[in-house]
N, C-alpha and C positions, 0 to 999 in steps of 0.2 A: 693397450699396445704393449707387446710385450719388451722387455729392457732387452740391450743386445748385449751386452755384457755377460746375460744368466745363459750358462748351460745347454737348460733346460728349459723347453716352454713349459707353462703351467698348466694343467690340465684341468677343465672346467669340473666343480662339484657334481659328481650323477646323484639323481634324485634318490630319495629314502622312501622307496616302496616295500622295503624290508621291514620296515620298523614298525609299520600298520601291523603286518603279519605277526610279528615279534609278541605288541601291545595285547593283540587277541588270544595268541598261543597264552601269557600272564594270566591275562583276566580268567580265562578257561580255567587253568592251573589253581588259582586265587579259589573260585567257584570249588573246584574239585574237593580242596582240601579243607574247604569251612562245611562242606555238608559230608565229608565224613568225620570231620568233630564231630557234627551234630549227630549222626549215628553212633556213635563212640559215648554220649550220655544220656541212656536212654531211660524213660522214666517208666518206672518197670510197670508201675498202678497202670497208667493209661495205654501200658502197651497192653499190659493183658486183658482190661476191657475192651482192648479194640480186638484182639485176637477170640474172646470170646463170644463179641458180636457177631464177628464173622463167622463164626466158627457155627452158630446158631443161625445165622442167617442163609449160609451156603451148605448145610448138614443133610441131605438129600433125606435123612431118617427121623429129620425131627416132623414131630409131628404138629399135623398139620392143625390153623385155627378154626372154630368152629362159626363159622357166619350168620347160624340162622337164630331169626330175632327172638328177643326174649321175650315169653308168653306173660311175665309179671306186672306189676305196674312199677313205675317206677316210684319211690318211695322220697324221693325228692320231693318232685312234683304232686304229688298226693296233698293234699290241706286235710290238715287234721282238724277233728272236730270240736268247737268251743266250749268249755267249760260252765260254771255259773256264771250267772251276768255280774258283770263286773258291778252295775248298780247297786245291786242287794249286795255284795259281797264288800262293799265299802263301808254299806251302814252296817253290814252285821261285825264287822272289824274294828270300827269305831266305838260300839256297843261293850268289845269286848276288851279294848283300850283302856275305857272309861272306866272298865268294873276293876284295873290294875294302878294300885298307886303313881308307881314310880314307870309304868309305861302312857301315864295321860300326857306327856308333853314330847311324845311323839308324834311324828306328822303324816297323816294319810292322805294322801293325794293320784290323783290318775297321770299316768306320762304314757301317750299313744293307748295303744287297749292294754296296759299293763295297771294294777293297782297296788300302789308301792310306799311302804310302812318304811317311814324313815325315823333311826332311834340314834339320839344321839348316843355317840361313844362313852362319853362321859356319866352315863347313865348306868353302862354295863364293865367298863374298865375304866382304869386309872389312867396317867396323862402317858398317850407312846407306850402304852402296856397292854397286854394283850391276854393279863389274869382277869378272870372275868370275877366280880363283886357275889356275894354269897345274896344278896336282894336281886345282882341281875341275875343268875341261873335261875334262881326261883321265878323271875317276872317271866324268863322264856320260856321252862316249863308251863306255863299256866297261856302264853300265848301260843305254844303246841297244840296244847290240846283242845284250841278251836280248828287247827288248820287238819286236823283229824278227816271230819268228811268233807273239805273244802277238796274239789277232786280236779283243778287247777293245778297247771305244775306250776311250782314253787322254786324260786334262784334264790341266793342269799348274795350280799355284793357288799364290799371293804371300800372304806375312802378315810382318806386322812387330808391334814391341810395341810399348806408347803412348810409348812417348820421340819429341818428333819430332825432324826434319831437321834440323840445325843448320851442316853442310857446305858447305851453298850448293848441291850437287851434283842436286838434287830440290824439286820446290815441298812438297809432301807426303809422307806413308806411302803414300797411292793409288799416288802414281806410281812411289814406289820398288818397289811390289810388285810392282806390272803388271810393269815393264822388269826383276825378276829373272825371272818366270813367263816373260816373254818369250824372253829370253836363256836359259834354260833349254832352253824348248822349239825355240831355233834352234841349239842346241848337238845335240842331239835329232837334230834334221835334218840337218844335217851328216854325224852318225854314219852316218848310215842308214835312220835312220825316216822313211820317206817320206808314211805316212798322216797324214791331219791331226787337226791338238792344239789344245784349245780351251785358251786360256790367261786365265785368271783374276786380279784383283788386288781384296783384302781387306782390305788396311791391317791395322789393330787388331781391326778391328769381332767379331773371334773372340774375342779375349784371354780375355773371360769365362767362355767354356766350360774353358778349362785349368784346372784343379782347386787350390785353393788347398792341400792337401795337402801339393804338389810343393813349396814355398815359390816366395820371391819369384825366388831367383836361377835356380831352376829354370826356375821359368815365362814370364820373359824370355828364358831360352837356348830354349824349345823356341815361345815366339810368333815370332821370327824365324825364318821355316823355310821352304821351299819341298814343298809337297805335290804326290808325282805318284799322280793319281788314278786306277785301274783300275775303270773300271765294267763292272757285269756284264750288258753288250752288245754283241752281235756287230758291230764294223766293216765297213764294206768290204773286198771282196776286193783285198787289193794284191799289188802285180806278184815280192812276196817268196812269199807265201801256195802251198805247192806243194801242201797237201792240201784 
């Protein structure tokens, strides 16, 4: 009720259908001006990959790709053909182990169709070193030159145990492994062995598979070891190869 006293009646509040209108004209406004920020920093790499996508993609002169199938075989897919039988070439490795002093307490053994000469490290370098001993260059020379007509490709593969680097001589185990796999396999070369050796580095990352069995000292003597791997595939024919 209104007072009789006032003036003035008071006039009822009209509704705020303005300020709907108002809120959305903002937010528009709001919108507008954060996506031409984002036009305003533009990241010039991925513009011009995309400009030359397009550019490539919409180029009515680029020429066109050629669809018809390839008459080759494909070289993936292909199985290449096996080497000596890994049986004979076990014992004749063994044989030729046996005739090297300081390579008889090396260990020959098969892991899937591969036949794989494991030498301790300790045999051919110092502790975390990677100078290879004037008995072991000589013991690898003289294990070259059976792997002569062995026409099998041949890996070479680095493992260390978890102790690291402490000499200063290496950043890591990586590196130490690689540069013995390496040096092994330029030792190799040297001999005679002219076909090529992919060479590998491991570090640790095996340690686990050695069998807790052997104990601890065991298994540190045989995680430092240089593996030469025989697979059971046939190489290239090299300029040794008389049959």
């Amino acid at each position: 009720m209104a007072d009789k006293n006032t003036p003035f009646r008071q006039q009822e509040a009209a509704p705020a259908n303005w300020m709907l209108t108002f809120a959305d004209l903002l937010s528009l406004l709001l919108t507008f001006f954060v996506l031409m920020f984002s036009m305003s920093a533009i990241q010039f790499d991925n513009w011009k990959a995309m400009v030359r996508t397009m550019s490539d993609e919409f180029n009515p002169a680029r020429v066109a790709v050629d669809t018809k199938p390839h008459d080759g075989q494909d070289s993936l897919l292909v199985q290449k053909a096996p080497g000596l039988n890994l049986s004979y070439l076990t014992v004749l490795i063994r044989r030729a182990l046996d005739k090297n002093p300081l390579l008889k307490q090396a260990i020959v053994h098969r892991v899937r169709d591969n036949v794989v000469i494991s030498i301790p490290a300790n045999l051919l370098f110092g502790d975390k070193n990677a100078t290879p001993t004037t008995d072991g260059v000589k013991a690898l020379r003289q294990l070259a030159g059976s792997f002569v007509q062995v026409k099998n490709r041949i890996m070479v593969a680095g493992y260390t145990d978890p102790n690291p680097v402490k000499n200063g001589l290496f950043r890591s185990n990586w590196e130490l492994s690689l540069t013995r796999a390496r040096l092994v396999a330029g030792i190799m070369a040297d001999a005679g062995y002219v076909q090529p050796v992919n060479v590998l580095g491991y570090a640790d990352t095996r340690f686990a598979e050695l069998s807790p069995k052997l104990g601890q000292v065991r298994r540190y003597q045989l995680a430092e070891r240089i593996d030469i791997i025989i697979i059971n595939e046939k190489r290239e024919r090299g300029p040794y190869d008389l049959f």
